[in-house]
C-alpha positions in Angstrom: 84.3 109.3 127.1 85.9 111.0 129.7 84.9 114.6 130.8 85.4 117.4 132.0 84.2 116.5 135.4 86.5 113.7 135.7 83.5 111.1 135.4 82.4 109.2 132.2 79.9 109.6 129.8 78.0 108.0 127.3 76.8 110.6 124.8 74.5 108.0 123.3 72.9 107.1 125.9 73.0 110.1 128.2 74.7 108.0 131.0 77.3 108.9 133.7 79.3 106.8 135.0 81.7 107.2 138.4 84.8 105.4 137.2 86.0 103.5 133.9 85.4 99.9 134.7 81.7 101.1 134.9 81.8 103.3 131.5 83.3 99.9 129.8 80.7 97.4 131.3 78.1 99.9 130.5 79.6 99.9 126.4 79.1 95.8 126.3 75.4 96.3 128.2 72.1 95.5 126.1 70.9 98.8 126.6 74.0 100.7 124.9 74.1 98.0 122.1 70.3 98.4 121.6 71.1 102.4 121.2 74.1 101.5 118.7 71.8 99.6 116.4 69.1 102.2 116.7 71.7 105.2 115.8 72.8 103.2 112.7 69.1 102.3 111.6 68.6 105.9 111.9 71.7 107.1 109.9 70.8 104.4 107.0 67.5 105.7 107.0 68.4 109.3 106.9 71.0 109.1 104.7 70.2 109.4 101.2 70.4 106.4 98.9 74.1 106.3 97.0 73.8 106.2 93.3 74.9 103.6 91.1 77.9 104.2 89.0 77.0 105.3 85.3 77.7 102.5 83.6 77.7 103.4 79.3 75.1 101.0 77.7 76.3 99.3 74.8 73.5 98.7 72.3 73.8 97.3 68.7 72.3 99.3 66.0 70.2 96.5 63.9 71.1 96.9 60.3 68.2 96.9 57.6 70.0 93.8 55.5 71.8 91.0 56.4 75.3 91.2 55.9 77.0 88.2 53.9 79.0 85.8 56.0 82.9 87.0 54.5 82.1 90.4 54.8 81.7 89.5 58.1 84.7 87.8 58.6 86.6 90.8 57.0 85.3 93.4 59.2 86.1 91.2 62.3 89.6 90.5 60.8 90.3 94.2 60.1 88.9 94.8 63.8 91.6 92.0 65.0 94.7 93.5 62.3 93.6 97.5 64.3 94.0 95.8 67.4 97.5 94.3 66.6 98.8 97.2 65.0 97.9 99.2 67.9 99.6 97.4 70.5 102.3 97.0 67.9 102.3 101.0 68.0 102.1 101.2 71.4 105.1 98.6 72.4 107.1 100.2 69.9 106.7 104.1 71.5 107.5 102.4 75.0 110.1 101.0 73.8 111.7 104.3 72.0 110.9 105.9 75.7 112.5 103.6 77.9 115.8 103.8 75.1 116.3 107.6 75.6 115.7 107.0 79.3 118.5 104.8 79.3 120.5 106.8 77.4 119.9 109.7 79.5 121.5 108.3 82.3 
């Protein structure tokens, strides 16, 4: 980095260096890219661990009986008939939207 002094400096290192060509071949030396791995071990270390992203846990209540087999086909069939009525729903409100956008213009 250049300063004010019209030399060049390496803050992380605490280097000077006369001209650029210097400064550069100092950047790609062992000793700066020793300091560059240092100052990141340092900043993970320092830095506090991110937390995960709540994620909602799904558990399954365990029911006291035993349900019959076509009462569990029913419920899964009503689940599947909600499902398709509400898509049905929902294609048909896009649809009324994107008619009185059209109309609109």
């Amino acid at each position: 980095m250049h300063n004010h002094l019209g030399s060049y400096e390496c803050k992380l290192c605490l280097t000077l260096h006369n001209n650029e060509g210097n400064y550069l071949a100092h950047t790609q030396g062992k000793q700066h890219q020793t300091n560059l791995a240092k100052g990141a071990a340092r900043k993970a270390k320092e830095a506090p661990a991110q937390p995960q992203p709540h994620k909602r846990k799904v558990t399954l209540r365990k029911l006291g009986f035993l349900m019959p087999t076509p009462i569990l086909q029913i419920l899964n069939n009503l689940r599947m008939v909600a499902y398709v009525t509400s898509t049905m729903l929902l294609d048909k409100a896009v649809t009324k939207i994107l008619q009185v956008n059209l109309q609109d213009t």
